[in-house]
GUNU-489819 format. One record per residue: chain; x, y, z negated of N, C-alpha, C in turn. Coordinates in steps of 0.001 Angstrom, whole numbers. Each point is the difference from the previous one (the first is absolute). Layout:
A X Y Z X Y Z X Y Z
...
REM end
This chain:
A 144764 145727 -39104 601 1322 124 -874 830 909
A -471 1346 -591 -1407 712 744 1068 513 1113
A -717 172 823 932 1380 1227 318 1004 -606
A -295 538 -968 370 1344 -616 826 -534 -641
A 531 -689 -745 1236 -545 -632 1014 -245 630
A -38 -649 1364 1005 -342 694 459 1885 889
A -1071 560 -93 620 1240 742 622 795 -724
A -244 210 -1324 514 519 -1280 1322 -816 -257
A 530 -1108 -23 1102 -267 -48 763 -143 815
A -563 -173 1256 1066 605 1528 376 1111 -330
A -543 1444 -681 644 1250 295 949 188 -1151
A 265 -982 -1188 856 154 -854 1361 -212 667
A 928 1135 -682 1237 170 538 692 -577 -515
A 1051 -338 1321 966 -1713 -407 563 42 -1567
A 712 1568 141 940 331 -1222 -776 -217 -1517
A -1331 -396 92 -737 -338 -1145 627 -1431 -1351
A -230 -621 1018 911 -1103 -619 978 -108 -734
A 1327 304 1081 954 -69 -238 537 1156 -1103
A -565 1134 86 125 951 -1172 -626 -898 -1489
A -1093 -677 -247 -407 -146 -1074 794 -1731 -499
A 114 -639 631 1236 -864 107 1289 516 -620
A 394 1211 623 1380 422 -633 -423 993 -1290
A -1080 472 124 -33 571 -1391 117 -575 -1293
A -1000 -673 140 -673 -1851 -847 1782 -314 -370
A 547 -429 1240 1096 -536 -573 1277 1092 -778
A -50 849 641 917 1550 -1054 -646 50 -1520
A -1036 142 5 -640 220 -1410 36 -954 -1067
A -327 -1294 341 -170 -1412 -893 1682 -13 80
A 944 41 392 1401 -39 -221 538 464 -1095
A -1004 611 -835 397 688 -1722 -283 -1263 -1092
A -1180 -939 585 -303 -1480 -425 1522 -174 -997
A 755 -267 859 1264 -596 -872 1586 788 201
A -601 1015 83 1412 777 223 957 -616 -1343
A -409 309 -1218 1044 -121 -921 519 -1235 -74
A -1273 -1279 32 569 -1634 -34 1330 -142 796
A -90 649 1126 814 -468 1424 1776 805 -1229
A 229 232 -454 1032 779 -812 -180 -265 -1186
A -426 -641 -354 -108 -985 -1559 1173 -328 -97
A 513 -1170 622 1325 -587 -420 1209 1410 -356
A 49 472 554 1272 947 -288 -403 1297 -1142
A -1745 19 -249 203 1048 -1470 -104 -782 -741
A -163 -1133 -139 209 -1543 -1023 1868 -159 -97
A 209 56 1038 1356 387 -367 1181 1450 -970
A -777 881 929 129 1140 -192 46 429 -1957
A -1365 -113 -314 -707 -3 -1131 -414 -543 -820
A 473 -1157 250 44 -1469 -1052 -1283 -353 49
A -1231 434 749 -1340 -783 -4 -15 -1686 -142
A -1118 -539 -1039 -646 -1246 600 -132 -934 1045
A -144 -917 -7 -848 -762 1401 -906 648 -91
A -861 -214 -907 -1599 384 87 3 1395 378
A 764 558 198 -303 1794 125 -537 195 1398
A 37 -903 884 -940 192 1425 -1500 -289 -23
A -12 -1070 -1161 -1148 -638 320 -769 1098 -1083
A 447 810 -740 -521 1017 -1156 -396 1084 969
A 864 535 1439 -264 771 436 -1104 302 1094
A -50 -1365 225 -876 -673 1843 -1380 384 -1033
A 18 -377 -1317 -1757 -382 -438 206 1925 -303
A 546 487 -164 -354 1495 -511 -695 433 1181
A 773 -91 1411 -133 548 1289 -1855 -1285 382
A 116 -630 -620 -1257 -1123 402 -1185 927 -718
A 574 148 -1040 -1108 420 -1157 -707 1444 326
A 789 783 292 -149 1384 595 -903 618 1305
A 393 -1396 985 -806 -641 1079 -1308 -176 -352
A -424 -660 -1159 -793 -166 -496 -1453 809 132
A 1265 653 -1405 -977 1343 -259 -257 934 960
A 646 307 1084 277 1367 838 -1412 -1401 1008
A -172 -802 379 -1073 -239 457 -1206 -173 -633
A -128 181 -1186 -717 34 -901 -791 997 197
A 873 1372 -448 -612 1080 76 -230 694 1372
A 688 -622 1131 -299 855 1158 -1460 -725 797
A -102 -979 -908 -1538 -220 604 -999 160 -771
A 284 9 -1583 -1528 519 -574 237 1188 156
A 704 1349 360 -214 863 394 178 196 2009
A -372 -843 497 -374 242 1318 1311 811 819
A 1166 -317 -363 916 1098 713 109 2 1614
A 128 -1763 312 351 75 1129 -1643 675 880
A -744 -593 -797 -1114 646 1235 -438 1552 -475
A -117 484 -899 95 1601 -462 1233 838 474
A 688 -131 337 1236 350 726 481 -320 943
A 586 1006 1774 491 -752 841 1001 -972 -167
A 67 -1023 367 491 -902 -40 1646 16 97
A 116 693 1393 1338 132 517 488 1111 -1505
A -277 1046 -459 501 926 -808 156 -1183 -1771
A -1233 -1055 187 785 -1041 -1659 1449 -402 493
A 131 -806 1319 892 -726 146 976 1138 58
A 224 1049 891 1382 918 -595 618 606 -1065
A -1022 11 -1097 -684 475 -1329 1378 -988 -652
A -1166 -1191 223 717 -1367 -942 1542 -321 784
A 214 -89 961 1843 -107 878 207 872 -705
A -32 1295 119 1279 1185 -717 -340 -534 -1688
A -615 -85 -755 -83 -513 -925 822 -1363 -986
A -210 -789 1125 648 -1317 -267 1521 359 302
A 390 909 674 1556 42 766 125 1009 -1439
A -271 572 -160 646 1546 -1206 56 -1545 -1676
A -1259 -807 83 431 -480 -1122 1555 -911 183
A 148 -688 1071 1140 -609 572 1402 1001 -726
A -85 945 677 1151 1106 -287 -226 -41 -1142
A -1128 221 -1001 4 -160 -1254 1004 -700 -528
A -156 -1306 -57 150 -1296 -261 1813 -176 322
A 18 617 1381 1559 103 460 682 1052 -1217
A -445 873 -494 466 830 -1201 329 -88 -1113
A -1213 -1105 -686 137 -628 -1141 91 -906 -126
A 665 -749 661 252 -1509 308 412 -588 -1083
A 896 1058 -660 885 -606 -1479 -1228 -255 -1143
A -895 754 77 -1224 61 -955 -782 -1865 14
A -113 -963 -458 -478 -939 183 -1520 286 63
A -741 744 -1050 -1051 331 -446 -479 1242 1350
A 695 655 155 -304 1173 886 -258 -429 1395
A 924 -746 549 -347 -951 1081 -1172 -756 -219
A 88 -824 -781 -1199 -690 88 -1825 798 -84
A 802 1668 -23 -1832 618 -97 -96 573 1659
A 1502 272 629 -324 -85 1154 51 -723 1055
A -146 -1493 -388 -353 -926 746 -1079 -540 -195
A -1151 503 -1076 -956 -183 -229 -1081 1064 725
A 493 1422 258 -590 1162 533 176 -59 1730
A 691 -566 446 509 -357 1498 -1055 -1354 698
A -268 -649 -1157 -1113 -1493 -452 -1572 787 437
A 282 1000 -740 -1095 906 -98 -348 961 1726
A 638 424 155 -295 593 1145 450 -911 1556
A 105 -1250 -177 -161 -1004 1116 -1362 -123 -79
A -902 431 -747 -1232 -403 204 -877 907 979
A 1098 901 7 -521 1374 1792 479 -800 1118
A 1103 -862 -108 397 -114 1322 -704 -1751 575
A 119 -1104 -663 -407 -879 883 -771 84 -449
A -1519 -380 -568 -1038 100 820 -606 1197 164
A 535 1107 -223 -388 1103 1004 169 -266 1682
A 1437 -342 -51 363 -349 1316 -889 -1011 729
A -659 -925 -926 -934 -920 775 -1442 973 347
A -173 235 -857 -1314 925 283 -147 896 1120
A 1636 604 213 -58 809 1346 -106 -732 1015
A 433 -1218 263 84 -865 1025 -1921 -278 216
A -750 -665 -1196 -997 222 794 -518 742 416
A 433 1126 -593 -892 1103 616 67 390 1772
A 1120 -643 232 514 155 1757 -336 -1259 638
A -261 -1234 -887 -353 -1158 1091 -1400 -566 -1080
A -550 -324 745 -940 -1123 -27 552 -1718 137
A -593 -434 1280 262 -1277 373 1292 -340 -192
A 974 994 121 1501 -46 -22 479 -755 -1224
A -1078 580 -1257 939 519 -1305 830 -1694 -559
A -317 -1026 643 509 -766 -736 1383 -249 691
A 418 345 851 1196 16 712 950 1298 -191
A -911 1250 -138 442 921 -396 696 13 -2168
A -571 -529 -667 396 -398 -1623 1086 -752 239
A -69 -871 1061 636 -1402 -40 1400 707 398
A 557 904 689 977 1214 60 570 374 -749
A -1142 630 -669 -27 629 -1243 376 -411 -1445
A -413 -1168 -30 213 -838 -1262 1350 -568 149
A 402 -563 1528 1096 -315 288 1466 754 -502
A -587 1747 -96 1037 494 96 450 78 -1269
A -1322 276 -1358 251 -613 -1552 930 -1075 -226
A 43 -1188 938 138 -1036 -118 1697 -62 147
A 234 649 1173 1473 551 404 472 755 -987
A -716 1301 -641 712 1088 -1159 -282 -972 -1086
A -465 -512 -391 298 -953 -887 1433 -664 -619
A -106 -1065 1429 1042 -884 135 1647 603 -12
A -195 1243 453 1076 829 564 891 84 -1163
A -755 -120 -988 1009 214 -1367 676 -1016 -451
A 45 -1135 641 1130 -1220 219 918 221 883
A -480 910 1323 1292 -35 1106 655 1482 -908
A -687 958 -556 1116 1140 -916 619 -782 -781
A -315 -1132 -932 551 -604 -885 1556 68 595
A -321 -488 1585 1577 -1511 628 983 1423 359
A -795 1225 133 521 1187 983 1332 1081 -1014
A -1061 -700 -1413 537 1052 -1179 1294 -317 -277
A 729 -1260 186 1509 263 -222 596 651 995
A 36 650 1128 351 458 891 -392 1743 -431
A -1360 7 -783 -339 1708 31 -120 -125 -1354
A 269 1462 -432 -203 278 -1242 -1259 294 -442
A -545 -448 -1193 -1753 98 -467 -302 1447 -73
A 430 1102 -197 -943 1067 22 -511 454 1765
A 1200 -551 856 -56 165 1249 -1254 -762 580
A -297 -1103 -447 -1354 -942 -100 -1400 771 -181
A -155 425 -1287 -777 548 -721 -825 1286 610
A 1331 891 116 -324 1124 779 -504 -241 1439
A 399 -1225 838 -42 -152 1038 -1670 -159 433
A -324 -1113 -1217 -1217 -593 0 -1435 1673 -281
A 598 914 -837 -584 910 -158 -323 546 1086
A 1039 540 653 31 646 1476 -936 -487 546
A -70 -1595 723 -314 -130 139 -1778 -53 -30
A -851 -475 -1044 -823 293 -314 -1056 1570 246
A 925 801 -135 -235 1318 -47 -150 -179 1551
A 815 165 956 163 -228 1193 -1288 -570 757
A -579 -1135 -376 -1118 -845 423 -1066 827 -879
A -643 734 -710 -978 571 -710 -249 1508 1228
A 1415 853 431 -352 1159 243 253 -836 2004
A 194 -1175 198 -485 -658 1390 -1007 171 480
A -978 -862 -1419 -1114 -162 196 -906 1046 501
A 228 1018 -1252 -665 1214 216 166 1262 1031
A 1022 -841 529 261 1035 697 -715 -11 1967
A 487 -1349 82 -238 -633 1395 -1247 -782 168
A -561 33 -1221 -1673 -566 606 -1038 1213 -785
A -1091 -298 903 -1074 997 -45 -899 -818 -1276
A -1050 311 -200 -1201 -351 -763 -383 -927 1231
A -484 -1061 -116 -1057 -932 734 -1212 393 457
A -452 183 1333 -882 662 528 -842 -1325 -623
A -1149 853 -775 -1810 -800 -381 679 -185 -1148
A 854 280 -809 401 -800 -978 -1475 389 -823
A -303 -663 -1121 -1202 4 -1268 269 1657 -362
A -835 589 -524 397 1652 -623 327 -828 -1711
A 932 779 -340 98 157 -803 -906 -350 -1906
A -173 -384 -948 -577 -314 -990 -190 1425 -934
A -967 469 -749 487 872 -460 -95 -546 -1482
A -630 -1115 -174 -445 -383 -1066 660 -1711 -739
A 336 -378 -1260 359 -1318 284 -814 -1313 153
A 403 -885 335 -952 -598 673 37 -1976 -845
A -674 757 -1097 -200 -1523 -1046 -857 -1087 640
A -919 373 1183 -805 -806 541 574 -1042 681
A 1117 797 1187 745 -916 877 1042 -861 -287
A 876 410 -1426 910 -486 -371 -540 -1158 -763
A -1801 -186 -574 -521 -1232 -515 -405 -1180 634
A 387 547 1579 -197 -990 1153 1040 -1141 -103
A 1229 551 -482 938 -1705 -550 -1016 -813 -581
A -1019 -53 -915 -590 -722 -488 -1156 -489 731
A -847 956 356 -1427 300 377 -20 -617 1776
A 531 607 659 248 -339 1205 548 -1582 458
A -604 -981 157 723 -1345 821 1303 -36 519
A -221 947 1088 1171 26 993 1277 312 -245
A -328 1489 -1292 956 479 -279 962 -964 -1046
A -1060 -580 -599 227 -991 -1393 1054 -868 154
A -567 -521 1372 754 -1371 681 1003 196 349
A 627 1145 768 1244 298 562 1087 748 -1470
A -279 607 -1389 -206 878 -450 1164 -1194 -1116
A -1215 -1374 -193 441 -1028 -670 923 -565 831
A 482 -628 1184 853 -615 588 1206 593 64
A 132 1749 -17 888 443 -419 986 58 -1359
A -1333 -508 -788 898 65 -1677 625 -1283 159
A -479 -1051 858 420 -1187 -160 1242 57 769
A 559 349 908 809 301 350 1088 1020 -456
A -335 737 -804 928 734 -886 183 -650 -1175
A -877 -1119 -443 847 -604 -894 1645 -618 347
A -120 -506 1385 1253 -116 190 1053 872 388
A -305 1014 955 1008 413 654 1314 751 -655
A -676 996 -767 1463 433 -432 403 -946 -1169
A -486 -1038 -484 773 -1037 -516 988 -710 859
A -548 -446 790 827 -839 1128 1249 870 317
A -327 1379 596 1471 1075 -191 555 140 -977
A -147 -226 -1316 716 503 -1174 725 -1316 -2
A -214 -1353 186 299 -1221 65 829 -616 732
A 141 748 1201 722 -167 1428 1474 -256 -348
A 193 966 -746 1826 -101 -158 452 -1145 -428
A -1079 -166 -1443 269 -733 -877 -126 -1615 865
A -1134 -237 573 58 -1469 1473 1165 449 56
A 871 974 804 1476 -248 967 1021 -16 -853
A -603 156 -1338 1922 -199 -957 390 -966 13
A -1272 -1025 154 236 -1537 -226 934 -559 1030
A 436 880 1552 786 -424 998 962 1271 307
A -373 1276 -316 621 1114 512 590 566 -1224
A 975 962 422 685 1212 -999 180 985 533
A -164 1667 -395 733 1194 319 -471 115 1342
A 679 551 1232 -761 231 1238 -33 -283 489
A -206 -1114 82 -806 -1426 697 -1428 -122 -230
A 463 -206 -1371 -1803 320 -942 -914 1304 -98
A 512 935 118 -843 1458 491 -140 -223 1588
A 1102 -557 763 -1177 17 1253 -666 -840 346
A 234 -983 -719 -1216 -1131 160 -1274 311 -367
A 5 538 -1142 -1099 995 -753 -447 535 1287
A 809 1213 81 -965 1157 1255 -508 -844 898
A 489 -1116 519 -228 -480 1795 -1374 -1050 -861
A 92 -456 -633 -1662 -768 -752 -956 1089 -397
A 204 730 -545 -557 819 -275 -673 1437 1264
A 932 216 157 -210 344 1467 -670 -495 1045
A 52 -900 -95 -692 -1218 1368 -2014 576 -291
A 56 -159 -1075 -1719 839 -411 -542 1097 1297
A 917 130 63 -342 997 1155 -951 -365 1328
A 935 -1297 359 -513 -681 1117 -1170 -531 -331
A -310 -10 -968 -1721 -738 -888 -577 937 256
A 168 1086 -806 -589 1293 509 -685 13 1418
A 989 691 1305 -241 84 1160 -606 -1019 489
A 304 -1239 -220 -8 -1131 1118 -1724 18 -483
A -249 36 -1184 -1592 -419 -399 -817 1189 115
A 714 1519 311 -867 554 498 -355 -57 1122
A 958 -562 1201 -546 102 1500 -1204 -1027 95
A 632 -1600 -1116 -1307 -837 62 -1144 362 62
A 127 593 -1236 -1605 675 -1139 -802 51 1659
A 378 1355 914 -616 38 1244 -377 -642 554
A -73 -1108 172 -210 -1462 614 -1058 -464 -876
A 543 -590 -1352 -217 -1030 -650 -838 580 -1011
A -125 1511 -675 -253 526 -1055 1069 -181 -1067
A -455 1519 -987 640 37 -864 118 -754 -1593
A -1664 -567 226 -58 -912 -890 631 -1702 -90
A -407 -543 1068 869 -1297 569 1548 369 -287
A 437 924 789 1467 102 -378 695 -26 -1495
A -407 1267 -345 175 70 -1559 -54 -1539 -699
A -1098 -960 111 -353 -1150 -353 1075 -600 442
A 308 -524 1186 1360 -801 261 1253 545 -437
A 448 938 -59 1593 405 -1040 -433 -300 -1058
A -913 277 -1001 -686 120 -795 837 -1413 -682
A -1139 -1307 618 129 -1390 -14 1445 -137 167
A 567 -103 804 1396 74 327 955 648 -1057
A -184 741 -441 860 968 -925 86 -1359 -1730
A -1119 -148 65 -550 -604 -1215 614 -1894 228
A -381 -299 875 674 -1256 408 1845 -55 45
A 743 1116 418 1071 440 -521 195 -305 -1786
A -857 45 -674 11 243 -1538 -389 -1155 -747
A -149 -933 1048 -320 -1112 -243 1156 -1117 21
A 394 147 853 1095 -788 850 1674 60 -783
A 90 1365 -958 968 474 -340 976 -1124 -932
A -630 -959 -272 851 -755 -1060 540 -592 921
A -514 -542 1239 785 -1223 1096 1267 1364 812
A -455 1138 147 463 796 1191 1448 396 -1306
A 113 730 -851 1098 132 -893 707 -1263 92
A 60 -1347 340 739 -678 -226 482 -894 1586
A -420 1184 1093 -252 -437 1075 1311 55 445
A 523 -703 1662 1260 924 379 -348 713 852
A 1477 1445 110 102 741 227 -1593 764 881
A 159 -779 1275 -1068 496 1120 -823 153 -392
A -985 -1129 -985 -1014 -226 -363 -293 1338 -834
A 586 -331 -1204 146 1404 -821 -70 1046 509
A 971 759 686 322 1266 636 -1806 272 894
A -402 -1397 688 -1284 283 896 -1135 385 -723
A -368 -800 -1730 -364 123 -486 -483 1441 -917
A 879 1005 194 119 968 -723 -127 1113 1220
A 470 -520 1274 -721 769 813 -1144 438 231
A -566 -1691 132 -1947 506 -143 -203 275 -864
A -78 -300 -1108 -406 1170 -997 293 1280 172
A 1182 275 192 277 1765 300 -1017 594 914
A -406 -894 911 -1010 693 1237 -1102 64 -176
A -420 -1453 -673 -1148 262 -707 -775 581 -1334
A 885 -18 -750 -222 722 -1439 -824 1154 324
A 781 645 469 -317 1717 804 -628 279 566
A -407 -820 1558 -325 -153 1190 -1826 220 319
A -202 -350 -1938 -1478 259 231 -783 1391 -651
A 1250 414 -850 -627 1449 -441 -709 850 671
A 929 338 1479 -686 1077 1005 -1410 -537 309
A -743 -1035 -99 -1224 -497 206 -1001 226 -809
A 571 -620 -1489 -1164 468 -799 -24 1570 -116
A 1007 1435 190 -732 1120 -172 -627 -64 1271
A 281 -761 1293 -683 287 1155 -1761 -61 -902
A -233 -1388 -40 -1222 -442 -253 -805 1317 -998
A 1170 395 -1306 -598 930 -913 -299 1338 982
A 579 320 381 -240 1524 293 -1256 -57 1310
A -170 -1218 1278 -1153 142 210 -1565 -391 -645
A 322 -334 -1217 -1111 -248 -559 -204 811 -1334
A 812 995 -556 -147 1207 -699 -1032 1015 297
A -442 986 -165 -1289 688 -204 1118 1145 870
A 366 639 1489 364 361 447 614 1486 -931
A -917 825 -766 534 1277 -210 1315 -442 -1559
A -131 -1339 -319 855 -292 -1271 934 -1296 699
A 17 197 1207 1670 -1668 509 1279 502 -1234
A 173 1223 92 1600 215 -791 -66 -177 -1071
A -1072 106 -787 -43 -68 -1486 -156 -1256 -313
A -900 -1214 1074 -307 -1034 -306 986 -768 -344
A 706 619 1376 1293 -851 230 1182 -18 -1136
A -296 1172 -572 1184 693 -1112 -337 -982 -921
A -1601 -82 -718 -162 -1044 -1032 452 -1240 156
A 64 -643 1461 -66 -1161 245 1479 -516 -496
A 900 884 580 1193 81 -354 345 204 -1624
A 14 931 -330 75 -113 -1703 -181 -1346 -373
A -1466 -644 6 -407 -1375 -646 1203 -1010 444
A 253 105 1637 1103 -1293 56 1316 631 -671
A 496 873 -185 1057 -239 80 74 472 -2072
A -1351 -89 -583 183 -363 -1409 352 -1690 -181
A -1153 -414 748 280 -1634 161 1202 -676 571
A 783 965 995 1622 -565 84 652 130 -1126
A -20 1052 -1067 1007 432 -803 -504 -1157 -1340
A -898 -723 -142 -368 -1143 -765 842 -1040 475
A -549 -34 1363 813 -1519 529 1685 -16 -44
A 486 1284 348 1732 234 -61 394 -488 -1358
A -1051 817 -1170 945 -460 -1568 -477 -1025 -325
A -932 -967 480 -355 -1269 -333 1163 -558 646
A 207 195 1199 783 -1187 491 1053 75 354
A 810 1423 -735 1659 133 -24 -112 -562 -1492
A -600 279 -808 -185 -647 -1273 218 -1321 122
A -830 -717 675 162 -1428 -301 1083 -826 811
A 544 835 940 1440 -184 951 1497 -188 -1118
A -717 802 -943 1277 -223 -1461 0 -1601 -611
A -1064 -639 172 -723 -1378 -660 -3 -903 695
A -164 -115 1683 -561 -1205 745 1052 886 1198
A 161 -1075 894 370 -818 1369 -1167 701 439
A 919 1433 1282 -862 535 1158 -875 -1473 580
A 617 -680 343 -780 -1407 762 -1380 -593 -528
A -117 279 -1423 -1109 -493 -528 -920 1146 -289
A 1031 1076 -213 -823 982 -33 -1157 1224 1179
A 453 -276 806 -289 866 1270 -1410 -319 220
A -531 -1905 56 -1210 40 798 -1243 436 -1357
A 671 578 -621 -1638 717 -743 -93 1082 684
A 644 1082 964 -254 1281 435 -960 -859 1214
A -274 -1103 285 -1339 63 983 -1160 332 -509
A -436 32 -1495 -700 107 -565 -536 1460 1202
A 603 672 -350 -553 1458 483 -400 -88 1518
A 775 -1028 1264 -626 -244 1412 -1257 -826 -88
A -409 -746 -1476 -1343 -967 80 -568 956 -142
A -429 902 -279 -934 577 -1137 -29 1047 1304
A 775 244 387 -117 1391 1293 -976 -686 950
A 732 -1278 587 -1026 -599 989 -1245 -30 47
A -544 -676 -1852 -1082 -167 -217 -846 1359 250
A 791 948 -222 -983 1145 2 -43 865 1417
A 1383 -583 801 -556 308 1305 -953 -557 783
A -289 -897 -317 -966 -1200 871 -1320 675 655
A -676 491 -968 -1293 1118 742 568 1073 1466
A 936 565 29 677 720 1209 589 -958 1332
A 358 -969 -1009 466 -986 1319 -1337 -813 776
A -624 -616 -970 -1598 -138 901 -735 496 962
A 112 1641 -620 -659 1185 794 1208 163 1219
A 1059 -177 179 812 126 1006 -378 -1538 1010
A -428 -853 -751 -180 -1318 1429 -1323 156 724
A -1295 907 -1325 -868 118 1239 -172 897 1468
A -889 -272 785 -80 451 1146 -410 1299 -324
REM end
């Protein structure tokens, strides 16, 4: 850490953090607004089972694309940053209200939970991108926050699940909107531009975004991430389905949130490491850990209680715990004037490769015993490792 780095992040103001923490977490809270109120327009409207899992891939798919295009056209770095992320919050909250409108529409909903899919691609990794732009040495403790708080708006739509017989679903819906909106005009409102931040792109930038390939460093951290998104939002889509086998009703949504939730502490706890230990080593141990979880699953499903319940803990902490690392690793080894766009692609690719692994393996959850089925999702922690290994090397030498 040069002296000019450490004096440059002494003068960052406390409220930095904690504003992009609560934004991060207001904004990604549109993630699952509608799931969390599934059960009662399934009631309501005679929907499917499958009508959640029809809706999560619209809102996945949309995600997709909206990172798709916001990095071969350069948005986050051609545009201030703070003005995408308020852009995309009021955006994502108006499609919400949408969605709260035409709720009765099966088809109509499902285009605005696909367009809400779409403009999350302003807010988290925009939101990561702003973060480096304010820390350096920090940033892996600073994501690890950050990712944490995804990790929380995520999960959250199991504790709305347990909350919703008590409140009525449009009261939900709207709430979650508000919200969102709320954390977009936060952001923009109470933090400045990042003193030194990079100027601006005026042009797009096919060179830097070929550095996933071209670049080692980027490659290595770039790949350990897909390997790790092969599992994760499988493992969440899966979660319930582990606790039906012991839980029901709201017991089982908060068991959900509090496993699911627990990601959080993966998050944080491995960003303060990263500082210590690096961000590559770390990432590598949840990594391993997460995957050894996926291994174990045929003995741990048939485990008692403690065992089980402990079992699904670490995984919850670790599944997650290593995301904030690998964008750490990506974004300092990105071509500085393209981190947001890199980061945008990086994202698109995993989370095409989650939406493979979800219908492969809710698919085959219809056919086979979770127990036999689970330890193929290590597939995706071998294959990450292997390709982290060059970063972790370079982290043991002197």
């Amino acid at each position: 850490m040069t002296a000019a780095t450490a004096h440059h992040e002494s003068l960052i103001p406390r409220r930095v953090l904690p504003v992009l923490v609560a934004a991060q977490f207001a904004g990604t809270s549109l993630w699952f607004a509608v799931n969390a109120v599934m059960p009662d327009l399934q009631r309501e409207f005679g929907w499917p089972a499958t009508a959640v899992g029809s809706l999560t891939s619209a809102l996945q798919f949309g995600f997709i694309l909206g990172t798709l295009v916001f990095a071969l056209l350069a948005i986050a770095d051609r545009f201030p940053a703070r003005a995408v992320f308020l852009v995309c919050a009021l955006a994502g909250a108006a499609c919400t209200v949408g969605a709260w409108a035409m709720v009765a529409d099966y088809q109509a909903l499902m285009g605005w939970r696909f367009a809400t899919g779409f403009f999350l691609a302003g807010i988290y990794p925009v939101g990561m991108k702003i973060a480096s732009q304010w820390y350096s040495r920090g940033l892996g403790a600073a994501l690890g926050l950050l990712v944490g708080a995804l990790v929380i708006g995520s999960a959250s739509a199991h504790a709305l699940r347990a909350l919703s017989y008590a409140l009525p679903w449009p009261t939900l819906m709207l709430g979650v909107a508000a919200l969102a909106a709320a954390g977009g005009l936060m952001l923009y409102l109470l933090l400045p531009d990042a003193p030194g931040a990079v100027a601006r792109v005026t042009t797009l930038q096919w060179r830097a975004l070929g550095t996933l390939l071209s670049d080692a460093k980027v490659r290595s951290s770039v790949l350990g991430y897909f390997g790790h998104m092969w599992e994760l939002y499988t493992v969440w889509v899966l979660m319930p389905l582990i606790l039906a086998s012991r839980l029901e009703g709201t017991a089982l949504s908060w068991a959900a949130f509090a496993l699911l939730g627990s990601g959080a502490l993966g998050c944080i706890a491995g960003g303060q490491m990263a500082q210590r230990w690096g961000s590559a080593r770390v990432a590598g141990v949840q990594l391993a850990l997460s995957g050894l979880c996926c291994v174990v699953a045929p003995w741990a499903m048939e485990a008692p209680d403690l065992l089980f319940y402990g079992w699904l803990l670490i995984w919850g902490i670790t599944v997650a715990g290593d995301s904030p690392q690998f964008s750490t690793l990506t974004a300092r080894n990105a071509p500085a004037q393209a981190v947001g766009s890199v980061l945008t692609l990086t994202n698109s690719i995993g989370f095409a490769i989650s939406i493979v692994s979800i219908l492969l393996f809710v698919q085959l959850s219809t056919v086979m015993s979770l127990g036999l089925l689970l330890p193929a999702l290590a597939l995706g922690p071998v294959l990450g490792l292997l390709a982290l290994r060059p970063l972790v090397k370079a982290e043991h030498r002197p």
